[in-house]
C-alpha positions as CSV (number, residue, x, y, z in Angstrom):
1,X,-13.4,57.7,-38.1
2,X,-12.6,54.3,-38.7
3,X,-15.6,51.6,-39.3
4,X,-15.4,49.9,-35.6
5,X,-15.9,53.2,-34.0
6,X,-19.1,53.5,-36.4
7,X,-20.8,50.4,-35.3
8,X,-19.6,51.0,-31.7
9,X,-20.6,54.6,-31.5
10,X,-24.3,53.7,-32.8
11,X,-27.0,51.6,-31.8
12,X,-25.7,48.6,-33.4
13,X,-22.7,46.7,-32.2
14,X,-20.5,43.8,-33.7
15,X,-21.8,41.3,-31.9
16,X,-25.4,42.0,-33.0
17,X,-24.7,42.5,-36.6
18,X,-22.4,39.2,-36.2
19,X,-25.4,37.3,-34.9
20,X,-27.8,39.1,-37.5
21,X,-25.3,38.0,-40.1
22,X,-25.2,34.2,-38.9
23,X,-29.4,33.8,-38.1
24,X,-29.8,35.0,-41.8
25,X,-27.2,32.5,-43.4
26,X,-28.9,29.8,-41.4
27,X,-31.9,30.4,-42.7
28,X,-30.9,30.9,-46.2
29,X,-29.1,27.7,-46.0
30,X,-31.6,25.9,-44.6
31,X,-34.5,27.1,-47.2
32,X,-31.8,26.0,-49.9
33,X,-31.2,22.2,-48.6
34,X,-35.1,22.3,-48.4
35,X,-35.2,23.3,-52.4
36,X,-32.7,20.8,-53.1
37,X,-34.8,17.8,-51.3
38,X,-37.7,18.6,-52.8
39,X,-36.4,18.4,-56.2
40,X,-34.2,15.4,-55.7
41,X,-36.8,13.3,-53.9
42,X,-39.0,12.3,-56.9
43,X,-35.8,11.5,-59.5
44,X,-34.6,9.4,-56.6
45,X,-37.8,7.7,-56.4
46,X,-38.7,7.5,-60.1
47,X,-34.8,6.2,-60.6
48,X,-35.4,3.0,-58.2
49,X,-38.4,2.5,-59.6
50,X,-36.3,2.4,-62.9
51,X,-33.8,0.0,-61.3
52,X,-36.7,-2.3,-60.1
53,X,-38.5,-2.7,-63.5
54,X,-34.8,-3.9,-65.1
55,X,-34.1,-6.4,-62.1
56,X,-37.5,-8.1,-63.0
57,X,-36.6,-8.2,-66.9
58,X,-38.8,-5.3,-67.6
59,X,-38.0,-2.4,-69.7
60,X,-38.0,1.3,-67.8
61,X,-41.0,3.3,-68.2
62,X,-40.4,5.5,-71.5
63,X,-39.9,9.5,-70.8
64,X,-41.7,10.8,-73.6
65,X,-44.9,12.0,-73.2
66,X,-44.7,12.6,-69.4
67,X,-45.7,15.5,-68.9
68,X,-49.2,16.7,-69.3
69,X,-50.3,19.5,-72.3
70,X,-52.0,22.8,-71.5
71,X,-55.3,21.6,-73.4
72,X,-55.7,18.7,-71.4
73,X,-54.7,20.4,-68.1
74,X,-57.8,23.4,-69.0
75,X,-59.8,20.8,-70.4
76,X,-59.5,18.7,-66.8
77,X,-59.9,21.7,-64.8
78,X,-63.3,22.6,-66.6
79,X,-65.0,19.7,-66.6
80,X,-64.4,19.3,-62.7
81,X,-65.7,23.1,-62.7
82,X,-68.8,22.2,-64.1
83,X,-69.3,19.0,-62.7
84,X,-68.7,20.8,-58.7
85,X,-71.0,23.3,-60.0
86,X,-74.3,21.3,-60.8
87,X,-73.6,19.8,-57.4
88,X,-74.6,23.0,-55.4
89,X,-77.9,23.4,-54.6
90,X,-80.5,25.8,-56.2
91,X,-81.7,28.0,-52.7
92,X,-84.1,30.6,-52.4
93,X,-83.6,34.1,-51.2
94,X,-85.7,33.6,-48.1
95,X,-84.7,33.5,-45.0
96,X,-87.3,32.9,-42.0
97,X,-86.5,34.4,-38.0
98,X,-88.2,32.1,-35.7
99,X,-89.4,34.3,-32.7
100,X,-88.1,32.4,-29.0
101,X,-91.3,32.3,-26.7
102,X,-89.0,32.7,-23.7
103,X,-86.4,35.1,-24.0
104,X,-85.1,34.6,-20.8
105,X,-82.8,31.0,-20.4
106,X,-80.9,29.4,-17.8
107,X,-78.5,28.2,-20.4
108,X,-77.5,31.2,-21.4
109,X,-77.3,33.3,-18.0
110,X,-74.1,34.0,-16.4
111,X,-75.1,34.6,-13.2
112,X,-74.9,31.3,-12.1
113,X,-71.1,31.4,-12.9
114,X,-70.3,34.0,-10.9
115,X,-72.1,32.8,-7.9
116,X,-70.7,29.2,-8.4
117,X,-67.4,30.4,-8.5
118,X,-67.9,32.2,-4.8
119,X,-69.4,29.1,-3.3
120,X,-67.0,26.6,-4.4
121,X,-64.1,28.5,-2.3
């Protein structure tokens, strides 16, 4: 058998595994020009920032020591955990149910709905 009769003789055809094909390239190609924005957009902004500072006589920010160690980063992160922790409230285990006096409520009755809905016709 030769492959055309093997996509025509089963459930799938050309013309749905040509438009399978294309909706997957799309999205690929899409999700890639995403990745490549997103990384470009800060050097692009960091670089005329660079091109500013030199315009106005300045020297360019200096690259080393730009990023941000490990220590530092777990050092940050635990002193906000303990900080957002001595915020929360000490609460006791008890919880009170108020009885309702009147269990019965116009409020909460929907047999006024249903006859509105009659006499509005």
């Amino acid at each position: 058998m030769t492959p055309n009769l093997i996509l025509l003789s089963s459930n799938i055809n050309l013309e749905s595994l040509v438009i399978a094909v294309s909706g997957y390239l799309i999205v690929f190609t899409a999700l890639i020009s995403l990745f490549w924005i997103f990384n470009l957009t800060p050097k692009l902004i960091s670089l005329g920032k660079t091109k500013i500072r030199i315009r106005q006589g300045k020297h360019p920010l200096p690259q080393e020591g730009k990023g941000i160690s490990g220590e530092e980063i777990a050092a940050i992160s635990m002193a906000l955990h303990l900080y957002l922790d001595e915020i929360h409230d000490e609460e006791s285990g008890v919880i009170t149910i108020k009885q309702i006096s009147r269990a019965y409520s116009p409020w909460s009755s929907k047999i006024y709905a249903v006859r509105n809905q009659f006499n509005r016709l």
